[in-house]
N, C-alpha and C positions, 0 to 999 in steps of 0.2 A: 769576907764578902761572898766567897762559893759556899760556905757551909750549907743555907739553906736551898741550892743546888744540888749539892751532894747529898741530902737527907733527903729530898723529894725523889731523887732518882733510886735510893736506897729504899725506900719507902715504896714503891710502883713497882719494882721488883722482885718486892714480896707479898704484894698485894696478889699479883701475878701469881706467883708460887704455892700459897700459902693460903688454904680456905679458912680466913678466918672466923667463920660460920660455926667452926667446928673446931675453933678452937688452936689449928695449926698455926706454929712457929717456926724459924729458922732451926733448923739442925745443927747444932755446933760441934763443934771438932774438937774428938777425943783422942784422947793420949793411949788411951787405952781401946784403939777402934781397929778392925782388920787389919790395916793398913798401918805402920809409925807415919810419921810425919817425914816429910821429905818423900815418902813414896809417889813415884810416877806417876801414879792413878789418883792421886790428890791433886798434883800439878794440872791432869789434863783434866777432871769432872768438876774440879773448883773456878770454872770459867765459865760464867752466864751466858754469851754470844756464842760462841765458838759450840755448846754443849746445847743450844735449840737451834742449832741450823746443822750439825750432825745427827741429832736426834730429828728433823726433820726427815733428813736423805735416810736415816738409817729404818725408821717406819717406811719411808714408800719401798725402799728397798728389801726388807722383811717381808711385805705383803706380797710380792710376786712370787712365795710359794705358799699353793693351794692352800695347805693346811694351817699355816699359821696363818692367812686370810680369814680361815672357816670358820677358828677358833673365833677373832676377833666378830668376823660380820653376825656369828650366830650368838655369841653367848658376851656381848661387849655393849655399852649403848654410847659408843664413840661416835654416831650420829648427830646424839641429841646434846653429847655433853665430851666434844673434844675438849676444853677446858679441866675439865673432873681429871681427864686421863692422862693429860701432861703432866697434871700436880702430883697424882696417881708413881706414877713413873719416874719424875725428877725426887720424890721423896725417896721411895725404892732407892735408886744412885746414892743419893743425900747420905742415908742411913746406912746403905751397906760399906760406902767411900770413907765416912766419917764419922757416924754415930759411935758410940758406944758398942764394944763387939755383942753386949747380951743383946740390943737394941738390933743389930745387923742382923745376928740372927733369928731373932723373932720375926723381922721383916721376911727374910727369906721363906720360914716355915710357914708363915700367911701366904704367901706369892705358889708356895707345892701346894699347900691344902687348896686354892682357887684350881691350881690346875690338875688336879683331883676330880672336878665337879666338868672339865670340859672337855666332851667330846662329842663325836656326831660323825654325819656323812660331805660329803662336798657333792656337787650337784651330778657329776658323773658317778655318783652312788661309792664311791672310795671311804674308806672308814676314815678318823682323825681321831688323835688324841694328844691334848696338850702335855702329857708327861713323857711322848715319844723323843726317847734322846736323841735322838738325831735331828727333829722338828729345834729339838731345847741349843744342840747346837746352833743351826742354823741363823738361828732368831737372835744368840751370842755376838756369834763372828762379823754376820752382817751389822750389829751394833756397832761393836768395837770399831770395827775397821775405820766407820763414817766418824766415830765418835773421835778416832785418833785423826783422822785428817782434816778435819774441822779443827782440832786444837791447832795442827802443824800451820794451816794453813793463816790462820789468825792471830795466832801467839808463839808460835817457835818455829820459824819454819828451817830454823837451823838444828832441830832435836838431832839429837846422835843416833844410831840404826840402834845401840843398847840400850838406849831409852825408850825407843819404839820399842823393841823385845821385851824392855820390861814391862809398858804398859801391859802388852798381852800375856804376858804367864801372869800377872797380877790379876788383870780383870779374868783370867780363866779360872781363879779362887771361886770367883761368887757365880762363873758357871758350873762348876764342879759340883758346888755345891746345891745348886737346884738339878744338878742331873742331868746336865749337856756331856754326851759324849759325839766324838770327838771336840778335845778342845786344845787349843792351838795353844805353843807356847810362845811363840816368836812372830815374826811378820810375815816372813817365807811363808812357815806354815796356813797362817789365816788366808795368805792371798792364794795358797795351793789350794785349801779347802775350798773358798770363796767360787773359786775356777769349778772344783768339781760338784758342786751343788747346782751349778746354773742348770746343769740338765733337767733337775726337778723343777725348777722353776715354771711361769707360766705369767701370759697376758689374756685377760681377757674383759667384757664387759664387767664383773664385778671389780678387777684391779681398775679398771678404767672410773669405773662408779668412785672406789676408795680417793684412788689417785685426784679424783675432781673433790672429793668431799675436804679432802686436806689444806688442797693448793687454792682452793675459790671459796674458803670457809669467811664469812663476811667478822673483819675485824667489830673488836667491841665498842666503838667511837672512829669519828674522822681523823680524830687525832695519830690515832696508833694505825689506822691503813695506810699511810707510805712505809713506816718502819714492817709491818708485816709483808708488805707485798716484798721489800727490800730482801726478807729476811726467807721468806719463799723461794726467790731467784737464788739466790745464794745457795740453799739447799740443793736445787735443781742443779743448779754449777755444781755440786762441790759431789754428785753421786757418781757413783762406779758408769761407763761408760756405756754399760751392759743395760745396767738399770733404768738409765736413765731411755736411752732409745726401746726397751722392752716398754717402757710406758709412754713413750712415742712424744717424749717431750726432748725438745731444743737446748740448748744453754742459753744462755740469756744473749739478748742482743750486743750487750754490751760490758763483758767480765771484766774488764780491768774498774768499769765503774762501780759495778756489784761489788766486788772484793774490797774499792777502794773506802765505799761508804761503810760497807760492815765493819769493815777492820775500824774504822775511827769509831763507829757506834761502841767494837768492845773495846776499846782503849777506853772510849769513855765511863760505861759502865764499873770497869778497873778502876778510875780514878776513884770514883763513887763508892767502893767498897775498899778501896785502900783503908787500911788502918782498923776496920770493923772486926770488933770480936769474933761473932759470927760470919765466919768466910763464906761460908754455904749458904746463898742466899734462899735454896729452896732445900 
């Protein structure tokens, strides 16, 4: 009687994900992918809810330093076409997490050749350049960390502190290898780094612009505007403390309600992919 419940929700998920204009499919999960199976970083990026509402907090949290703002506002068209860049992005994961490792790396090599091509000034005349490892850090750690607390907070909130460690020397693989130095191998480590980057950080009308283009970006249908705005708050709940007040935003009025609808939204979605060959819905 749920099947065709469970295929429509299957089905919207990777409509979502997945330009099929061009052809895009689920990524499936290989045997043979960076990672074996059982790996940490399969556990935590193999979660649809949990991994677009860290991947929320962990973009507005990235943008409040200058240069990885600079990159995106000048040489990005995340304006016109936030949708492109989520796909953009969750494939990236997809394929590095679970693809095929020739497939991972190819991704990769695409991903340095783009930021080969971007550089510039930020408006106080400061140079940038996307291949600056330290920028590459940055733009790592700040992921990881939202990307890991968003799994804990939705799906395990019982992980063990070496599970948390393993996430991050895992995920420090695939920044290693696009060329992020420092790269954290534990949690200590991320949240020391974390700590000593806020001084490069920065607020201002551009992050503010960004900040509003993200969180007030008008859903594709009536239908999907409460689950967005749901999943918004969430975000805003679920960012570093730092971050979240640098962009002069609140928690939501009411967290235990935020938390309590998200979590049943990825329960559900879980149900919905239980059993699919294709785990990786994007």
């Amino acid at each position: 009687m749920l099947a065709p419940v469970r295929r429509a929700l299957v089905r919207q998920v990777r409509i979502t994900f997945n330009d099929q204009s061009r052809g895009e499919k689920p990524v499936p999960a290989s045997d043979e992918a960076l990672f074996p199976p059982g790996a940490v970083i399969r556990r935590v990026h193999g979660d649809v809810i949990s991994m677009m509402v860290g991947g929320i907090a962990a973009l507005l949290t990235q943008m409040l330093h200058p240069a990885a703002l600079g990159g995106v506002w000048d040489h990005s068209d995340v304006a016109e076409d936030q949708l492109g860049r989520l796909r953009r992005t969750a494939r990236f994961i997809a394929l590095t997490t679970f693809g095929h490792r020739d497939d991972a790396l190819g991704a990769i090599a695409r991903v340095k050749a783009i930021h080969e091509q971007v550089s510039g000034a930020l408006p106080d005349g400061t140079r940038y350049r996307a291949t600056d490892r330290l920028l590459l850090a940055w733009v790592h750690v700040a992921g990881a960390i939202n990307f890991l607390e968003a799994w804990r907070r939705y799906a395990e909130p019982q992980m063990s502190l070496v599970d948390q460690d393993r996430y991050f020397a895992e995920s420090g693989e695939i920044a290693r290898l696009l060329d992020a130095d420092p790269v954290p191998a534990t949690r200590a480590e991320a949240e020391r780094l974390v700590h000593e980057f806020q001084r490069d950080l920065r607020a201002d009308q551009r992050t503010r612009a960004f900040r509003d283009l993200v969180l007030k970006a008008p859903a594709k249908s009536l239908g999907e505007a409460p689950v967005r705005r749901l999943l918004m708050n969430a975000a805003v709940d679920l960012m570093p403390r730092f971050a979240r007040e640098m962009h002069g935003l609140a928690r939501p009025l009411a967290p235990p309600f935020v938390r309590g609808a998200t979590f049943g939204i990825a329960q559900t979605i879980r149900w919905a992919f239980a059993g699919e060959r294709h785990r990786k819905s994007h």
